[in-house]
C-alpha positions as CSV (number, residue, x, y, z in Angstrom):
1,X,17.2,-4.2,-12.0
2,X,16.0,-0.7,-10.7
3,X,18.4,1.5,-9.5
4,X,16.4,2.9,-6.4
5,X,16.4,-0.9,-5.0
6,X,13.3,-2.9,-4.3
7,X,10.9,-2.9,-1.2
8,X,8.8,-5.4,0.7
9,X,6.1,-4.6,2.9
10,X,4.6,-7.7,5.3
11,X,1.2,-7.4,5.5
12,X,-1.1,-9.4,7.9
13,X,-4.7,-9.7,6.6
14,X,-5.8,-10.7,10.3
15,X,-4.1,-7.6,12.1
16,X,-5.2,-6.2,15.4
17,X,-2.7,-4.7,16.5
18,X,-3.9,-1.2,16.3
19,X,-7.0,-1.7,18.9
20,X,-9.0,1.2,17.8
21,X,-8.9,0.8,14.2
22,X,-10.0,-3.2,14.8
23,X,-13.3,-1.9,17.2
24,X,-14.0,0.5,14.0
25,X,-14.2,-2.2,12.0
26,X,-16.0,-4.6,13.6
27,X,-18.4,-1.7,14.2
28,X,-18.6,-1.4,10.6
29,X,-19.0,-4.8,9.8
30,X,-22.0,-4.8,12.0
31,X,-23.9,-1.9,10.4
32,X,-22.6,-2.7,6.3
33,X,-22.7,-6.6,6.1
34,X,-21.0,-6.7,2.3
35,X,-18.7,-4.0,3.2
36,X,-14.7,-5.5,3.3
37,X,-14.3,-3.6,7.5
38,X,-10.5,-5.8,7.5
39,X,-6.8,-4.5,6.7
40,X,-6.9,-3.4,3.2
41,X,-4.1,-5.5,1.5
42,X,-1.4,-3.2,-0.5
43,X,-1.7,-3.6,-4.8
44,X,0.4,-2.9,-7.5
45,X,3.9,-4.0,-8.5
46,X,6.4,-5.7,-5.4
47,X,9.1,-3.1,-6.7
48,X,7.4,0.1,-7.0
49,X,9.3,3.4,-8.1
50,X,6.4,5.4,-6.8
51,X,4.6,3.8,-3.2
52,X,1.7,5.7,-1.9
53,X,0.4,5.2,1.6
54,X,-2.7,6.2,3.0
55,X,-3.3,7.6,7.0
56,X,-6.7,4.6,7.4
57,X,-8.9,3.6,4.7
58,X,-11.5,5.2,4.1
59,X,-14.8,3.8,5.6
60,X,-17.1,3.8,2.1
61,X,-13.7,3.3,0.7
62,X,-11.5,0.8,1.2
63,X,-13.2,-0.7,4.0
64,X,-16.1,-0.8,1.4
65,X,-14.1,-2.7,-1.4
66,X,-11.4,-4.0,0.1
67,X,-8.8,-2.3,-2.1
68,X,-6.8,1.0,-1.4
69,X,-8.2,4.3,-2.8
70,X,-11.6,2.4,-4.4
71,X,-14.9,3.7,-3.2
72,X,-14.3,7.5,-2.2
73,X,-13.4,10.6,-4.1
74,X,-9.3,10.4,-2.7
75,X,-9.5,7.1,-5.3
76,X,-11.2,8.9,-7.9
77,X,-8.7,12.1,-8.1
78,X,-5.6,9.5,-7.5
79,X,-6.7,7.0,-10.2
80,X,-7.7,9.4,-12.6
81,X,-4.1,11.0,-12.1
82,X,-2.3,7.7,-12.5
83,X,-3.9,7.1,-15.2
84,X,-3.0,10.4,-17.0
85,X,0.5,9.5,-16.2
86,X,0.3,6.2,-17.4
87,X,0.7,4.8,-14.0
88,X,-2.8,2.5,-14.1
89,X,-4.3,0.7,-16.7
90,X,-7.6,2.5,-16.4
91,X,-8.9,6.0,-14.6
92,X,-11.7,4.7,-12.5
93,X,-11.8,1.6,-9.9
94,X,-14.8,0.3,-8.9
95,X,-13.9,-2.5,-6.8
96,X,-10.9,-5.2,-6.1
97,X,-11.7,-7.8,-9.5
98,X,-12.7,-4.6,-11.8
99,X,-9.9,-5.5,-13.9
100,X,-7.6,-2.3,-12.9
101,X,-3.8,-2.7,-12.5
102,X,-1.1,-0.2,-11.8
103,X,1.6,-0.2,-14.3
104,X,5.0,-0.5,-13.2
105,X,8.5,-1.7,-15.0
106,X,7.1,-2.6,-18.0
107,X,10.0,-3.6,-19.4
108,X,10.1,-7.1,-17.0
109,X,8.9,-10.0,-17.9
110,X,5.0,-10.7,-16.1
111,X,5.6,-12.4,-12.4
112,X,9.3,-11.1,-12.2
113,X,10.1,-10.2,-8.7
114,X,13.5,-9.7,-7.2
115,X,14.2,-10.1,-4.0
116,X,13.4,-7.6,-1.4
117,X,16.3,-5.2,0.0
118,X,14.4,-3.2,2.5
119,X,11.9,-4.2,5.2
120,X,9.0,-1.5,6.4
121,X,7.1,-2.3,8.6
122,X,4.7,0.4,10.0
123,X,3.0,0.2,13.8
124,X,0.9,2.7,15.8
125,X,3.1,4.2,18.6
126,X,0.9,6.0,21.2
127,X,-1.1,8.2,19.7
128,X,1.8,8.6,17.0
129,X,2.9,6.5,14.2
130,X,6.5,4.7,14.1
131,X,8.3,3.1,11.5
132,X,11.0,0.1,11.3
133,X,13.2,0.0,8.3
134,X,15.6,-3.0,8.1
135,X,18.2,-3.4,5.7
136,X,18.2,-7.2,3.8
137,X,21.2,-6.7,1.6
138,X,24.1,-4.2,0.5
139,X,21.5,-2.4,-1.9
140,X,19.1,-1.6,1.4
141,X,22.2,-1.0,3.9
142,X,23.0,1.7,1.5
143,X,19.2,2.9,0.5
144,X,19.1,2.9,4.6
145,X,22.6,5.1,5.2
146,X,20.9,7.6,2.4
147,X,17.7,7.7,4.2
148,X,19.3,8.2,7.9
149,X,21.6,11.1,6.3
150,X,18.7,12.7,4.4
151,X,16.9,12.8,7.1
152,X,19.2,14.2,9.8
């Protein structure tokens, strides 16, 4: 079990809820056809030690292939470098079923997850960003109480 706790992120494929980023889309879907122009689902391991977010995806990006960092040169320089650290299993994504995985707890068992101890849920606020964090056990109350202290 990690020590740092484990994380869930809810993720709603069908999202609207940040108006201008939904027009942009269906804007793009009208001018690129085969392009992916929906939320951009997160990849990767339910219990990452390392979780990298990006501000939007990027329009011959993500909104291209439908997966995070795949398409544009931000992908290219962050794939490249997980893969030097042994993060993903190869240093170039092309597109969502290109075979690439990020590597994560190797040492569990394949389909292992644990259950989540933190909720994150992340929301447009204005013309700002805001963030929820709930706590679903004794693990994320305390993960939580570090992060509020840090952070004050």
């Amino acid at each position: 079990m990690p020590s740092s706790g484990t994380w869930m992120i809810e993720f709603d494929p069908h999202c609207r809820r940040c108006t201008r980023l939904a027009e942009f889309l269906e804007e793009g879907r009208a001018r690129h056809p085969a392009y992916h122009c929906a939320p951009v689902a997160p990849f990767g391991d339910a219990t990452p030690r390392l979780l990298i977010v990006g501000l939007a995806p990027g329009f011959h990006g993500a909104n291209a292939s439908g997966r995070p960092f795949t398409g544009d040169y931000a992908g290219v320089l962050l794939y490249e470098t997980l893969h030097r650290f042994g993060w993903a299993s190869a240093a170039v994504s092309t597109s969502r079923d290109d075979g690439l995985r990020l590597v994560e707890w190797p040492q569990r068992a394949p389909g292992l997850s644990e259950a989540a101890d933190l909720r994150i849920r992340l929301a447009y606020a204005g013309a700002g960003r805001s963030a929820e964090i709930a706590a679903l056990s004794d693990k994320g109350q305390e993960l939580l109480t570090r992060l509020v202290t840090t952070a004050t």
